[in-house]
N, CA, C and O atoms as a MOPAC input file, in Angstrom:
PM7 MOZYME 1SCF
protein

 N     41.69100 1    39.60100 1   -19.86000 1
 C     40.31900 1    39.93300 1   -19.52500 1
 C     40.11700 1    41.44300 1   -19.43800 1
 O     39.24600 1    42.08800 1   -20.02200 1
 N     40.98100 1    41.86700 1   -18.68500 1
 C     40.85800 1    43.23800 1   -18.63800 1
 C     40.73100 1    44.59300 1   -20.03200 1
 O     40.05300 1    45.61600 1   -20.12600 1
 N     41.99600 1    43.77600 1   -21.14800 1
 C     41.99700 1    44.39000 1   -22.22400 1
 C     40.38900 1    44.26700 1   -23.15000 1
 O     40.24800 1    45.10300 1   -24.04200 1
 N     39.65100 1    43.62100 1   -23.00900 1
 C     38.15300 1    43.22600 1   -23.47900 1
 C     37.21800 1    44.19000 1   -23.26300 1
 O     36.31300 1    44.59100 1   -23.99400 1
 N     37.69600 1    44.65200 1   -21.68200 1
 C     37.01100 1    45.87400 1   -21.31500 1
 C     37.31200 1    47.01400 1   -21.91500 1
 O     36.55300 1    47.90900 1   -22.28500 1
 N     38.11100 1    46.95600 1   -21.96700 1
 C     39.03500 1    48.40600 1   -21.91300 1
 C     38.73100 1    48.66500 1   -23.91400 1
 O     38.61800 1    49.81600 1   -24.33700 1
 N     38.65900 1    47.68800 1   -24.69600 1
 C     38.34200 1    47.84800 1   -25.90600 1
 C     36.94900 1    47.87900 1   -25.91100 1
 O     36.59800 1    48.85400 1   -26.57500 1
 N     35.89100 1    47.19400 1   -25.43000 1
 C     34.64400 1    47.62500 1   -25.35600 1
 C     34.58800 1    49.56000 1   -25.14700 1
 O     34.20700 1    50.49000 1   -25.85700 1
 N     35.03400 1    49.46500 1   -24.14600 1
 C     35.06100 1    51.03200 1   -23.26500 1
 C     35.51600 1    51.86200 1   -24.42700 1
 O     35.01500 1    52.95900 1   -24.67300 1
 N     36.45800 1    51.32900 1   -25.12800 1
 C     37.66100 1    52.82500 1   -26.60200 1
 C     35.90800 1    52.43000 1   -27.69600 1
 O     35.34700 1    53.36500 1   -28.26800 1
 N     35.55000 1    51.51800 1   -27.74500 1
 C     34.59600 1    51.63300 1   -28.80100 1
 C     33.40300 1    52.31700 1   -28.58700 1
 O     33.00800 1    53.11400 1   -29.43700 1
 N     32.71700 1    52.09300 1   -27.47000 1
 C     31.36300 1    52.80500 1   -26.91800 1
 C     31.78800 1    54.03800 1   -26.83200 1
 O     30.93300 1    54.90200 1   -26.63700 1
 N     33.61100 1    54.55500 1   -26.98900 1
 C     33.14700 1    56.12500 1   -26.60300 1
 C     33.52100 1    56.59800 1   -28.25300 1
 O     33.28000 1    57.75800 1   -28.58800 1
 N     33.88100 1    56.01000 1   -28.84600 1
 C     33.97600 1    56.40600 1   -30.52400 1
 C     32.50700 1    56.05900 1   -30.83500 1
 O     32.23400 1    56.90000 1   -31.69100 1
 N     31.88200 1    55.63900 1   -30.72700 1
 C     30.72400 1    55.68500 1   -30.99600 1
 C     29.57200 1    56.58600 1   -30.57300 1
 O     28.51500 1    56.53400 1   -31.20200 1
 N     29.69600 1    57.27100 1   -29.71400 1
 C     29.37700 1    58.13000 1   -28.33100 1
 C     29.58200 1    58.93300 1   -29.26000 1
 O     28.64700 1    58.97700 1   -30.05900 1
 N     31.04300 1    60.06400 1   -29.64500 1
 C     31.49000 1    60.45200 1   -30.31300 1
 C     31.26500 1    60.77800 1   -31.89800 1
 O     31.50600 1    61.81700 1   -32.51200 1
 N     30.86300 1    59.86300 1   -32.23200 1
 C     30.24000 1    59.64800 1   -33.73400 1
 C     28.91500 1    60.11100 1   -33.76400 1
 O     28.56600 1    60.76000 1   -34.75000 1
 N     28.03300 1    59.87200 1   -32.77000 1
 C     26.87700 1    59.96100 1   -32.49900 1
 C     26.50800 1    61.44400 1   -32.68700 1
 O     25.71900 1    61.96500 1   -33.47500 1
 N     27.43600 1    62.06300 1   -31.58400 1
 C     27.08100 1    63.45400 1   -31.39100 1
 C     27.52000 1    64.36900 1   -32.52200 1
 O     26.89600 1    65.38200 1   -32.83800 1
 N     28.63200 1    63.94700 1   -33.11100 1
 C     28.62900 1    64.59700 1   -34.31800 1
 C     27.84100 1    65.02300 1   -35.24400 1
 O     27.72200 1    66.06400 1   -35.88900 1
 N     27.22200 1    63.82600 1   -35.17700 1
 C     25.72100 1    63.88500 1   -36.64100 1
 C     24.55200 1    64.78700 1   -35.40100 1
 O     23.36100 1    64.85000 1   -35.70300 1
 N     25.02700 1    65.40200 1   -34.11000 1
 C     24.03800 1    66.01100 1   -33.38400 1
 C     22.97700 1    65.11600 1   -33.36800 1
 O     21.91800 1    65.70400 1   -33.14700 1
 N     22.83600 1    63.69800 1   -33.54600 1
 C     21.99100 1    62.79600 1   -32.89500 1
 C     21.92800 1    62.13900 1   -31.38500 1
 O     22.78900 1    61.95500 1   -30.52500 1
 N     20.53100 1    61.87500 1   -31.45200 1
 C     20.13300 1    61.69700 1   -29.65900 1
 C     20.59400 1    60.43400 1   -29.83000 1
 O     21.00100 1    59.93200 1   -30.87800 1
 N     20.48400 1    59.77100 1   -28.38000 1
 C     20.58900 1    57.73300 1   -28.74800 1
 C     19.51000 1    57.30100 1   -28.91100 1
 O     19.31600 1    56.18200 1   -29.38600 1
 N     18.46400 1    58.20700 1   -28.50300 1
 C     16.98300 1    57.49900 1   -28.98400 1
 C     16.99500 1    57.23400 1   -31.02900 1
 O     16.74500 1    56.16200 1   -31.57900 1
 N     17.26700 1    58.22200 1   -31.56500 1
 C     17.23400 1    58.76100 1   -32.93400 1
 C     18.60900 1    57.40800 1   -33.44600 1
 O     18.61200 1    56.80000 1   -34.51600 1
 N     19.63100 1    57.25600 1   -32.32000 1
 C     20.34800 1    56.09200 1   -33.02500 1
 C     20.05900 1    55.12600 1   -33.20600 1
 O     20.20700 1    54.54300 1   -34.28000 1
 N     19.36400 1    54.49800 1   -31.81300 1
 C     18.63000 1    53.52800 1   -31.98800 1
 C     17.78600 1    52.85700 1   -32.70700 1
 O     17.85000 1    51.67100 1   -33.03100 1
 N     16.88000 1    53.74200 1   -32.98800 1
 C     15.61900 1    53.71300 1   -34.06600 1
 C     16.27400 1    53.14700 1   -35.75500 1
 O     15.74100 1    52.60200 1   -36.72100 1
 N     17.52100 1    53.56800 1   -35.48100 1
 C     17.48500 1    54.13600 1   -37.13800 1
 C     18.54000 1    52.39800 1   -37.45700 1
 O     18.76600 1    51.95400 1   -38.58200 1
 N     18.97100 1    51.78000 1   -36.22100 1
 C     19.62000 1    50.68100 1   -36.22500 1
 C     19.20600 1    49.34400 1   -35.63300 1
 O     19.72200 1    48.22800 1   -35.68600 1
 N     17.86000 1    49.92300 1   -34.92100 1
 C     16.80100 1    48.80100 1   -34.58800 1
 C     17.08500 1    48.15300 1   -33.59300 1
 O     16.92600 1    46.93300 1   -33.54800 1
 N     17.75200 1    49.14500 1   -32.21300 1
 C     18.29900 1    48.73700 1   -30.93400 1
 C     17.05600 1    49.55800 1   -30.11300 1
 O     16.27800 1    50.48300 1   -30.34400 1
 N     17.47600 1    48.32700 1   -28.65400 1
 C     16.44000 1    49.63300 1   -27.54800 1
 C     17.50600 1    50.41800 1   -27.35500 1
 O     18.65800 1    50.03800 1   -27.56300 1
 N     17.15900 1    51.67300 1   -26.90600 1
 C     17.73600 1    52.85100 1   -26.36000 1
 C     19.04200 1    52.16500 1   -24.84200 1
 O     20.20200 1    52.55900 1   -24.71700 1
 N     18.27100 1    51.01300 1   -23.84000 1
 C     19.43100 1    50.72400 1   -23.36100 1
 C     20.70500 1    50.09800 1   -24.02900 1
 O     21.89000 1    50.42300 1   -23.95800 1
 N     20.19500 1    49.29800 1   -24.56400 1
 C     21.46000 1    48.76300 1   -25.13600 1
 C     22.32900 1    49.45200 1   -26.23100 1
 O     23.32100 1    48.92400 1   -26.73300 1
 N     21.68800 1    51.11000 1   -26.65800 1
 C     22.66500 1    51.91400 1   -27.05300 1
 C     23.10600 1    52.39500 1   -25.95600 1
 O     23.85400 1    53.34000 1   -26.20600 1
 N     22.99900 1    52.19400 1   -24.80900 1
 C     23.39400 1    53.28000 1   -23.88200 1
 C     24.40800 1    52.35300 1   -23.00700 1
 O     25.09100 1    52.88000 1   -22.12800 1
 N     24.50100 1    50.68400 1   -23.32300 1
 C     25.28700 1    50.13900 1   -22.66400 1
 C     26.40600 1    49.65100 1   -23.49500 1
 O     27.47400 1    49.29100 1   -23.00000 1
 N     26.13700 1    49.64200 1   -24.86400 1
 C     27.49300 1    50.14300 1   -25.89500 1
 C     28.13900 1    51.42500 1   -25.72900 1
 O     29.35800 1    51.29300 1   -25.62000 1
 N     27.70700 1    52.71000 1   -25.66700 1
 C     28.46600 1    53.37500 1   -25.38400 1
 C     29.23100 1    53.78100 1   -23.96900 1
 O     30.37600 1    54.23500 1   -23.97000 1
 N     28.50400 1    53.57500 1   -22.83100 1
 C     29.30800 1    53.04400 1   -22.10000 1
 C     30.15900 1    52.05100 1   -21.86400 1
 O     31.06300 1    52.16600 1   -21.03600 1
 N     29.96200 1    50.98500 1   -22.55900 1
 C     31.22500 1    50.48800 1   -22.46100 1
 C     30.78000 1    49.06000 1   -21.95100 1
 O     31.36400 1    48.05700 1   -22.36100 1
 N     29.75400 1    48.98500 1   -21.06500 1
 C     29.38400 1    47.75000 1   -20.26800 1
 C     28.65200 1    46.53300 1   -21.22900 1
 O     28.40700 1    45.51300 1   -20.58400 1
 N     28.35200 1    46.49900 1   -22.35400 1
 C     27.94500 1    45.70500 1   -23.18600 1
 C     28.73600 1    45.95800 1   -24.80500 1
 O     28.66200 1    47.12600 1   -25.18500 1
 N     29.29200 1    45.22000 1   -25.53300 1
 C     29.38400 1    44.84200 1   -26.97700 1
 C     27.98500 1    44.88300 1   -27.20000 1
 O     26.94900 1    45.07600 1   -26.56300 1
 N     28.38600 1    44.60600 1   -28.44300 1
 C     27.57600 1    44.05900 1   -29.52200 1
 C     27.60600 1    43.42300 1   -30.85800 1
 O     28.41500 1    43.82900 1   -31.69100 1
 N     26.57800 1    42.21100 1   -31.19800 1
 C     27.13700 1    41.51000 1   -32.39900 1
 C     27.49400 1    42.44100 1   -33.62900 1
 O     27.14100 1    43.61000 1   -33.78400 1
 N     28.11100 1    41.82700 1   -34.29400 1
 C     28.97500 1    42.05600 1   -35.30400 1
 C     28.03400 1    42.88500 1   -36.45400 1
 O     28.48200 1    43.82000 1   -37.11700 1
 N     27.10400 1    42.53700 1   -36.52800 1
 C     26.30700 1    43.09300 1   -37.36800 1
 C     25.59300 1    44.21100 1   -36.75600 1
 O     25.26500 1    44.99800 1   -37.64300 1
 N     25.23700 1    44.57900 1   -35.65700 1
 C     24.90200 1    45.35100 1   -35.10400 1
 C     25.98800 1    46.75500 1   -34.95900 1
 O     25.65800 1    47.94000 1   -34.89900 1
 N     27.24100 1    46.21600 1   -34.93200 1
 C     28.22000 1    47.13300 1   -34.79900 1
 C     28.43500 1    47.42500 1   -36.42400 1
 O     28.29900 1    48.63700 1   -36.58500 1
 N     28.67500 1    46.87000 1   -37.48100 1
 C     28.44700 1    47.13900 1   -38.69500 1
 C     27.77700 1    48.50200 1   -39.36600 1
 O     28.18900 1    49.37200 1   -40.13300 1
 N     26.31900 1    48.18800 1   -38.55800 1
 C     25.34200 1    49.23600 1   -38.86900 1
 C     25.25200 1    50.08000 1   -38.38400 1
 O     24.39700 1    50.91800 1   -38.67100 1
 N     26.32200 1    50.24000 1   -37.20300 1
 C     26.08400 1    51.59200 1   -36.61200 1
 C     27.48500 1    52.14900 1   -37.64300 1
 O     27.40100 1    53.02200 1   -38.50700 1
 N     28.30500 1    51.64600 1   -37.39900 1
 C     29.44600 1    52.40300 1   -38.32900 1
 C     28.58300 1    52.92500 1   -39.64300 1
 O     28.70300 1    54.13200 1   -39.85200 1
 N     27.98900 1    52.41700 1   -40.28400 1
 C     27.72700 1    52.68000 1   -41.50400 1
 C     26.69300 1    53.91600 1   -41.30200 1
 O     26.71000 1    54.86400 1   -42.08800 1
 N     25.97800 1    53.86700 1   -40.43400 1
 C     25.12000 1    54.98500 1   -40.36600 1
 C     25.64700 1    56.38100 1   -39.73600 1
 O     25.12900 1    57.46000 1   -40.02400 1
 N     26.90600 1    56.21400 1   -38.70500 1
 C     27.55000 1    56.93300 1   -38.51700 1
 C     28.86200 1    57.58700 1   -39.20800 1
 O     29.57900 1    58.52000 1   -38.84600 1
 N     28.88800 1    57.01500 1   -39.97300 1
 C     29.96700 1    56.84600 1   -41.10200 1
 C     31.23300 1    57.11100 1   -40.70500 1
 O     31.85100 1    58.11900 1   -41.05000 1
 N     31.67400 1    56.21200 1   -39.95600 1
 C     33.25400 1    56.07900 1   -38.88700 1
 C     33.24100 1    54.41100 1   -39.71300 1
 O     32.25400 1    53.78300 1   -40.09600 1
 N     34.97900 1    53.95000 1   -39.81200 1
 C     35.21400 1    53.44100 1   -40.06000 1
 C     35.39000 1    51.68900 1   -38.90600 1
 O     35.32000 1    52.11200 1   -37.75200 1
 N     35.47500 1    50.92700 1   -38.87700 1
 C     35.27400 1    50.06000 1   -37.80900 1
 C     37.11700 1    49.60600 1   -37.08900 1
 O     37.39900 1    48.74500 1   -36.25600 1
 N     37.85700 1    50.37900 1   -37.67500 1
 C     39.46700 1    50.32600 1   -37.12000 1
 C     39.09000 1    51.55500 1   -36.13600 1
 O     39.94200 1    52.02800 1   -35.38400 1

């Protein structure tokens, strides 16, 4: 159980990470992947996943690989 977290948590902050690179806000991520702003903000913290396709499209727009 614990490891679930703890991989949520390594992904929301590579994504976090990815984000700021492209010097994008999470509002500007959101938009562009068709999330509310919380639930980018509870992927990158760590406290929420997200479906598979949702995580897809952020890789792709961030252009990080999903390993």
């Amino acid at each position: 159980m614990k490891q679930a977290w703890l991989d949520k948590k390594k992904m929301g902050l590579r994504i976090r990470a990815a984000r700021e690179r492209q010097n994008w806000t999470r509002e500007q991520v959101a938009e562009k992947v068709e999330l509310s702003v919380n639930t980018m903000t509870d992927i990158e913290s760590g406290r929420n996943g997200t479906r598979l396709e949702n995580f897809a499209r952020l890789c792709r727009l961030l252009q990080v690989d999903a390993g």
